[in-house]
C-alpha positions as CSV (number, residue, x, y, z in Angstrom):
1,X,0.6,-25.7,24.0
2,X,2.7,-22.4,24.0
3,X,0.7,-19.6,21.6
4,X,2.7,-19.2,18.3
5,X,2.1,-15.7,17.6
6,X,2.7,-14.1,14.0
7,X,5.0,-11.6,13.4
8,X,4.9,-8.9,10.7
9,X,7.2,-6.6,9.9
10,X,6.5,-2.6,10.5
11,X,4.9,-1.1,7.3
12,X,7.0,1.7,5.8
13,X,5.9,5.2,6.9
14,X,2.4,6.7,5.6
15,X,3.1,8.4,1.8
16,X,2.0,11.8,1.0
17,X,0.3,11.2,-2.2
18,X,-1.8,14.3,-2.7
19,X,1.3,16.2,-0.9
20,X,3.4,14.9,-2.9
21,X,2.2,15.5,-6.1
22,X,1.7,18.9,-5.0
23,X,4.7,20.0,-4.7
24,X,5.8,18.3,-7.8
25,X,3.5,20.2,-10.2
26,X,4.4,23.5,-7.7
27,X,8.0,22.6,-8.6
28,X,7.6,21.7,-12.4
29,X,5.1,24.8,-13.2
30,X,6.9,27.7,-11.5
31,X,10.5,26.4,-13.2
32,X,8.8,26.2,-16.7
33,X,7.1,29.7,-16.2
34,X,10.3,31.3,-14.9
35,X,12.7,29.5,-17.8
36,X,10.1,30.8,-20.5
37,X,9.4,34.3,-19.5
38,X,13.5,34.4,-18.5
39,X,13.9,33.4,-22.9
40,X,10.5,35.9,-23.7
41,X,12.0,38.8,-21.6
42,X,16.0,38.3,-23.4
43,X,14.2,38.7,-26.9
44,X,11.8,41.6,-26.1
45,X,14.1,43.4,-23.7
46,X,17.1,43.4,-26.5
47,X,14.1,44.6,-29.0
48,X,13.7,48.1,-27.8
49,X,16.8,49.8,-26.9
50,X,16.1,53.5,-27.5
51,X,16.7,56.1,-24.9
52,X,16.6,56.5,-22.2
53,X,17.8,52.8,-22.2
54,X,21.1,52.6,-21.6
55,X,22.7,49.3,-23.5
56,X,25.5,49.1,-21.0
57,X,23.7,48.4,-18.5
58,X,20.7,47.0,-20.6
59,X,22.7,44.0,-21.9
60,X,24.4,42.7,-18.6
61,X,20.7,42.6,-17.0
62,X,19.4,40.4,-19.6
63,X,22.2,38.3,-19.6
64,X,22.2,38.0,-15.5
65,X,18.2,37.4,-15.2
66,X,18.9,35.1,-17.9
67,X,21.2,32.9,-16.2
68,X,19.6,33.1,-12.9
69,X,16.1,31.8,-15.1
70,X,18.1,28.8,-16.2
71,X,19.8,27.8,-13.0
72,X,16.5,28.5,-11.3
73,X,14.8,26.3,-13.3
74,X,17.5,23.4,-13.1
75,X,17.8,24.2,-9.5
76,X,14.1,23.6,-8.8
77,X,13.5,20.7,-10.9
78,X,16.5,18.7,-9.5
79,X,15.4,19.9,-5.8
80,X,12.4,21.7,-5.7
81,X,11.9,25.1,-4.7
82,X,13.9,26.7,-1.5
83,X,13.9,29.5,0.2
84,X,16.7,30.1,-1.6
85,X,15.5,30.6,-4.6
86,X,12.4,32.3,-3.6
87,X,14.9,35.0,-1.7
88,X,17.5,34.8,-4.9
89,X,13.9,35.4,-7.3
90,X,12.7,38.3,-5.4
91,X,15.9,40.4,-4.8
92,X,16.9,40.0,-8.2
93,X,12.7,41.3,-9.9
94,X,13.1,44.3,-7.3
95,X,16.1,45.4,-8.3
96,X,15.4,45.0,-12.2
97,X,11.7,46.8,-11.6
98,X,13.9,49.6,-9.7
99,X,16.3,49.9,-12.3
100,X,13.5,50.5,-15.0
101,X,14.3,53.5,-16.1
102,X,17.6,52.5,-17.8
103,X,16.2,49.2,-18.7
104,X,12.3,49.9,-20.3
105,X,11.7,52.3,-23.3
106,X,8.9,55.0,-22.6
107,X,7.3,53.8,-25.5
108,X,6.5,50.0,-24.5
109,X,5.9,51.0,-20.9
110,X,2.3,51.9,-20.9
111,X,-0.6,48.5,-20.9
112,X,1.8,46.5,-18.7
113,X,3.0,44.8,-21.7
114,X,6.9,45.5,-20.9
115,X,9.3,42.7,-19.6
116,X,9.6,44.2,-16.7
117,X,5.8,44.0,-16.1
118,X,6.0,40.2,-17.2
119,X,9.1,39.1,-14.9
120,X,7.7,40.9,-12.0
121,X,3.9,39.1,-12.5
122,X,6.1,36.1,-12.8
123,X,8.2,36.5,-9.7
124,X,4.8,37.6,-7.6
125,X,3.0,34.0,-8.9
126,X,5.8,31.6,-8.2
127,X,6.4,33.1,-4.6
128,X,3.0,32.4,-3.8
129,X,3.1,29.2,-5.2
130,X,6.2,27.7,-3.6
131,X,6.5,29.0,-0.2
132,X,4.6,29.7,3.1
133,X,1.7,32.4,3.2
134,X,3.2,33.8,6.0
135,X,6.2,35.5,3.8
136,X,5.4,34.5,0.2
137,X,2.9,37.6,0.5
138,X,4.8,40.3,2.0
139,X,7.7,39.4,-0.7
140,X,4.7,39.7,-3.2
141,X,3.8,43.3,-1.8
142,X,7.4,43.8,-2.2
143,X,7.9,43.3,-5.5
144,X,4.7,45.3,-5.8
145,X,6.5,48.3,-4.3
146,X,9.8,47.8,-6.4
147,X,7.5,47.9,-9.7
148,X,5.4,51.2,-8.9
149,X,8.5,52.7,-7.5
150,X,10.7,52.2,-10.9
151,X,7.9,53.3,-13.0
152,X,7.3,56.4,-11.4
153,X,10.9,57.2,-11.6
154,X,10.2,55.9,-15.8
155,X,8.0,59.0,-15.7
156,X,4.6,56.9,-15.7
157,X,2.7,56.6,-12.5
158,X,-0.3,55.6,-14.3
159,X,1.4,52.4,-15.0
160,X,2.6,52.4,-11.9
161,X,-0.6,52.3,-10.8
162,X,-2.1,50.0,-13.0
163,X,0.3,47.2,-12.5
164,X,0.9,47.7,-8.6
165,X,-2.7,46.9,-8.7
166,X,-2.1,43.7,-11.0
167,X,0.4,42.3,-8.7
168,X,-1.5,43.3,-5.7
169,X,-5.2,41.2,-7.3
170,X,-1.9,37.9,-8.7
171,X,-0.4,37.9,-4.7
172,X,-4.1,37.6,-3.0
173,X,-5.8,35.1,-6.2
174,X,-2.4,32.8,-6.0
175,X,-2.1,33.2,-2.1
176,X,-5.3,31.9,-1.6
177,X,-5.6,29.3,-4.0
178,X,-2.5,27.8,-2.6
179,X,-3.5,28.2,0.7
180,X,-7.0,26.3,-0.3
181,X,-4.7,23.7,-2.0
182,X,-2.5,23.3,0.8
183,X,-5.7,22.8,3.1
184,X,-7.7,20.4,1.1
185,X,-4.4,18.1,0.3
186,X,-3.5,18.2,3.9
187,X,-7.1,16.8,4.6
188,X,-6.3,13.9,1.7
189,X,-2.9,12.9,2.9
190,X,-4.7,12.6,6.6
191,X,-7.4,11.0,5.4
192,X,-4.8,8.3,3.6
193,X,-3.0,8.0,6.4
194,X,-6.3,7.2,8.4
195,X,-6.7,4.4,5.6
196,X,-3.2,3.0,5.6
197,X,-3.6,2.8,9.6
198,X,-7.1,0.9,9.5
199,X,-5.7,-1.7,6.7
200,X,-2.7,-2.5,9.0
201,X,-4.3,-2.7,12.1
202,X,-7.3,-5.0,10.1
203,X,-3.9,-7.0,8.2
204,X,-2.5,-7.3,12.3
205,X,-6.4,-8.8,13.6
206,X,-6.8,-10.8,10.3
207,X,-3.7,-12.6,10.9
208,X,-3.9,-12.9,14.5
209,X,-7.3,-14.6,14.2
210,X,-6.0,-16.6,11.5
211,X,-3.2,-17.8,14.0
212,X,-6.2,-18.5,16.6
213,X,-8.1,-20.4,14.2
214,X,-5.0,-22.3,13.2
215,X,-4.3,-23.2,16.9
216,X,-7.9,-24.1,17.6
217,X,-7.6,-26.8,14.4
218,X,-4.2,-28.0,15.7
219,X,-5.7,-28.7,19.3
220,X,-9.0,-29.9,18.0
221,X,-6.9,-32.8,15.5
222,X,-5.0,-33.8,18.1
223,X,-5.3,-33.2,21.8
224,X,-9.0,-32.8,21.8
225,X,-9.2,-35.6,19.5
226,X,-7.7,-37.7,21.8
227,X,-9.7,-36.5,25.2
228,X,-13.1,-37.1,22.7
229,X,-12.6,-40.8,22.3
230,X,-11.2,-41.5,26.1
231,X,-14.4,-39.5,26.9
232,X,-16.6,-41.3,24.7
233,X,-15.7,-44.6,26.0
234,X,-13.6,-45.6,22.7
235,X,-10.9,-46.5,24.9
236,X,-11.2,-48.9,27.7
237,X,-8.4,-49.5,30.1
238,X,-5.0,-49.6,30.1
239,X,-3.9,-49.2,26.2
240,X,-0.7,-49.4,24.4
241,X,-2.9,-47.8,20.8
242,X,-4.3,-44.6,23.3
243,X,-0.3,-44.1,24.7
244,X,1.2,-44.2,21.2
245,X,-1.6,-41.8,19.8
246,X,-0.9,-39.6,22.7
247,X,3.2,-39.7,22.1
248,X,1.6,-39.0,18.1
249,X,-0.3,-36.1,19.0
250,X,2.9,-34.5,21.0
251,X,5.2,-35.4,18.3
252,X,2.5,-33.6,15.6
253,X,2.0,-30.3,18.0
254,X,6.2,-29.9,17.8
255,X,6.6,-30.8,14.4
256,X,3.6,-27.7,14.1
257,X,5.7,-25.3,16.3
258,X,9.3,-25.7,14.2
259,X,7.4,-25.7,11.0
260,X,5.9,-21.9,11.8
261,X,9.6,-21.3,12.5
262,X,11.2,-22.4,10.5
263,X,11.3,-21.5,6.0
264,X,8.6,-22.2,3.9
265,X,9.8,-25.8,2.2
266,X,9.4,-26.1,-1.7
267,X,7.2,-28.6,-3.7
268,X,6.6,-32.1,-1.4
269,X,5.0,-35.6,-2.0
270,X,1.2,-35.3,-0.6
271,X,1.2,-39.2,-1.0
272,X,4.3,-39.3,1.5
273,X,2.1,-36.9,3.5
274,X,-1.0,-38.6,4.0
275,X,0.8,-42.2,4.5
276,X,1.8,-40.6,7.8
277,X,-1.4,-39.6,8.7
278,X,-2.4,-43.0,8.0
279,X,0.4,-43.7,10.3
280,X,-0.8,-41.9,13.0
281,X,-3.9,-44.1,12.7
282,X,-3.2,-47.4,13.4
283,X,-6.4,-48.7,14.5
284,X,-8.4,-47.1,11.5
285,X,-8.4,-49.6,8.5
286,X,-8.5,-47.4,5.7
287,X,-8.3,-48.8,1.5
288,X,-6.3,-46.0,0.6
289,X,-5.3,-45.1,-3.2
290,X,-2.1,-42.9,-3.3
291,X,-0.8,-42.6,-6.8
292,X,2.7,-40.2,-6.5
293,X,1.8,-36.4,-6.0
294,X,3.7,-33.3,-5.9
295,X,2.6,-29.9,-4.4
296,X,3.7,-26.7,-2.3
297,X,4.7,-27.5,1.2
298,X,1.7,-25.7,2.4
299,X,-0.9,-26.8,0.1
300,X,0.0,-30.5,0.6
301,X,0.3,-29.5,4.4
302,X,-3.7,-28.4,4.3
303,X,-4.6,-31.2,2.0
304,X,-2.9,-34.2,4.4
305,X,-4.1,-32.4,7.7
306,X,-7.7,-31.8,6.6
307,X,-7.6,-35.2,5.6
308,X,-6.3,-36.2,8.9
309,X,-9.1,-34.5,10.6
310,X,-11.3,-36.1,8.7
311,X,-10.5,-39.4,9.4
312,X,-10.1,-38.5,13.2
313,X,-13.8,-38.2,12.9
314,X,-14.1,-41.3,11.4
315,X,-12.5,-42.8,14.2
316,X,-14.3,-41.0,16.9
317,X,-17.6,-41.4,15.6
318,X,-17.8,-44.2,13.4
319,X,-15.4,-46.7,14.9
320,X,-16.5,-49.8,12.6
321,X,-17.1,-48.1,9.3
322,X,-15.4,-49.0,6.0
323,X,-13.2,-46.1,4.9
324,X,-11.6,-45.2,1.6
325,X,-8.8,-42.5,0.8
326,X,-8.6,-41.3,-2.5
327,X,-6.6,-39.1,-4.8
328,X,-7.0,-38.1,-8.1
329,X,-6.7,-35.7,-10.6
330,X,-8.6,-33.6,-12.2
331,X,-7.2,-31.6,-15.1
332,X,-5.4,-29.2,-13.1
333,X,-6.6,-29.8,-9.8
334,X,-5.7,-32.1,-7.2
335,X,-8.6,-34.1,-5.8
336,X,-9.1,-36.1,-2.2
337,X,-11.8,-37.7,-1.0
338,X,-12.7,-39.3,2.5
339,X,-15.2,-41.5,2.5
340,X,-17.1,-43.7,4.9
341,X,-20.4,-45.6,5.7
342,X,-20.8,-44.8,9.2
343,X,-24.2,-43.5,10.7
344,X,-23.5,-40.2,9.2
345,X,-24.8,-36.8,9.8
346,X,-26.8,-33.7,9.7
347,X,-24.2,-31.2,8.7
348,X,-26.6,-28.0,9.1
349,X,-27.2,-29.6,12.6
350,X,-23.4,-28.5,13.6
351,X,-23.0,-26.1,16.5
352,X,-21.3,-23.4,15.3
353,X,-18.3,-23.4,18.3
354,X,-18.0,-26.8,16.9
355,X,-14.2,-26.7,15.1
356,X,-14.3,-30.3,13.5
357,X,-15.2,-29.2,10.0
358,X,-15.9,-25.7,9.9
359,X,-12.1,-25.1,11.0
360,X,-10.2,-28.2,10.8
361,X,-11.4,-28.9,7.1
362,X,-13.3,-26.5,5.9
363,X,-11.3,-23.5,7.0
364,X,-7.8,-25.5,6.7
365,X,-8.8,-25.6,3.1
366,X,-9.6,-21.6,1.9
367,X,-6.2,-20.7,3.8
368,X,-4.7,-22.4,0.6
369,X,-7.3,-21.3,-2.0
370,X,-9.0,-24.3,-2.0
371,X,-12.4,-25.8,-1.2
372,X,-14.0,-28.7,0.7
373,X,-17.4,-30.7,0.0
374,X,-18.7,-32.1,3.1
375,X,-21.9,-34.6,1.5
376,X,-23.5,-36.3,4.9
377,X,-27.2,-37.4,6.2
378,X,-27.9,-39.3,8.9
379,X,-27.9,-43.3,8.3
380,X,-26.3,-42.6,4.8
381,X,-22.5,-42.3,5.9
382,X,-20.2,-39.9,4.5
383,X,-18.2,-38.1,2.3
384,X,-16.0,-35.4,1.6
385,X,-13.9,-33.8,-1.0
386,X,-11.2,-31.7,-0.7
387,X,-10.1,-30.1,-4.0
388,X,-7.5,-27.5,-4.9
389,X,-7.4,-25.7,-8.3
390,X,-3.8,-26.1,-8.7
391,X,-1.7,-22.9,-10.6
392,X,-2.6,-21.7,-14.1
């Protein structure tokens, strides 16, 4: 019998998660922070115009850093940060920190409290935050630079000073932390990948041991089933019962192979289903009570097969017994039961390389989230119940 193998479809590529979400709140935090402080440093920049601030120029400033805070911010949100805009952020804080002797009054420069010290802490924090270590610090020192060098042409190298030294402590604290960030994330998104790679490959074994075991049940129920009784001396002789069961058990292994290839098949009758097992065992008299019953393809599939196996077993083993096939209902699930009052068994007694019930019945069964009962002792026959719970 050719190998049937399973084939699953290649799972989408690993997500980034921790990534991901990084970069969203390192989008959405430095576009807030840039649109606020852009609205803050319009109102307190227009606020103090004496000399030697020069309105002409003052106004056009406000209204460009402004503009740029707003596209920035839309800019960013709709596509993250760029280089771009990391470039476009820097040039235009070093030019406004050079020109900050036109632009800051004397009186608010002192305390870094001015908007000038605010938009250039700004520009120095989202740089970090949104681009590579490598030139997100040197843009920070430049900034840095442009700020000391505009207050000391203000006339206050103190402040100069004092902030260049604020900016210098906001470009290490933020480059670091990012860098940290970056690190630790990096390790999460591996370490998700590594999961998303072990639950495929364990998805790829589960279901090629699942097609093994559903192989092993096919041969056993027929092929093997077959050799068993020539071997146990069921069969003596020419016989036209052995060369129709074997013509049966080719027939069942095809039907198996086009029904792995073929669609999955809506409801069907499980009665219709296990009169053709019954079919397939001529020689087995069986008092059989069949009322109509309609299930999923592969649920009445596992009910009628298991059943089928089953029965086999009654056949091999207890040639001469009396056997009844019923089905009922439950409340919401579907019963069958195989019965018989052959010798019987010890089921505990099974080998376990033994397929008969552990995979034909037993493991046909919890494929389709149902169970089987297997109630046996030696001299006492027996009997068992296959049950599925049906959908609530």
């Amino acid at each position: 019998m050719p190998v049937v193998a399973a084939t699953i479809s290649p799972p989408p590529p690993f997500d980034r998660p921790a990534g991901g979400a990084f970069s969203l709140i390192f989008t959405t935090l430095p576009a807030l922070l840039r649109l606020t402080c852009g609205v803050v440093g319009v109102v307190t920049a227009l606020a103090v115009r004496t000399p030697p601030v020069r309105v002409g120029l003052l106004v056009p400033a406000v209204v460009a850093l402004t503009a740029w805070s707003v596209w920035y911010a839309r800019r960013a949100l709709a596509h993250r940060v760029g280089p771009a805009l990391v470039v476009g952020d820097v040039a235009l804080t070093g030019v406004a920190c050079l020109l900050m002797p036109w632009l800051v009054a004397p009186e608010v420069l002192p305390g870094e409290g001015s908007w000038l010290a605010v938009l250039a802490s700004t520009t120095v924090i989202n740089t970090q935050a949104t681009a590579p270590a490598l030139w997100s610090v040197p843009a920070g020192l430049l900034v840095l630079t442009a700020y000391a060098a505009g207050a000391v042409a203000a006339g206050n190298p103190v402040e100069a000073r004092a902030h260049a030294a604020t900016l210098l402590v906001q470009t290490a604290c933020a480059a670091m932390m990012t860098v940290v960030m970056r690190r630790r994330i990096g390790h999460a998104d591996r370490a998700f990948a590594d999961y998303q790679r072990l639950a495929r490959e364990a998805v790829l074994a589960r279901t090629a041991r699942e097609a093994e075991r559903r192989q092993n049940r096919d041969l056993h129920d027929t092929v093997l089933a077959t050799l068993t009784m020539v071997g146990l001396g069921a069969v003596s002789g020419p016989s036209a019962a052995l060369r129709e069961r074997c013509a049966a058990d080719l027939r069942t292994l095809a039907a198996l192979a086009d029904a792995r290839s073929a669609p999955a098949l809506g409801p069907v009758a499980l009665d219709d289903r296990l009169r053709a097992v019954l079919g397939r065992l001529p020689d087995l008299p069986v008092t059989a009570s069949l009322p109509h019953c309609v299930l999923p393809a592969e649920v009445a599939g596992a009910l009628a097969e298991s059943a089928a196996a089953a029965l086999s077993n009654v056949a091999r083993h207890a040639p001469g017994a009396t056997v009844t096939l019923r089905l009922t209902r439950e409340g919401d699930a579907v019963v069958l039961e195989v019965a018989d009052d052959g010798p019987g068994f010890d089921p505990a007694a099974v080998p376990a390389h033994r397929y008969g019930l552990r995979e034909s019945v037993l493991g046909r069964m919890a494929t389709v989230g149902g169970r089987a009962e297997v109630t046996s002792a030696p001299g006492a026959g027996t009997r068992i119940r296959l049950e599925w719970p049906g959908v609530r």
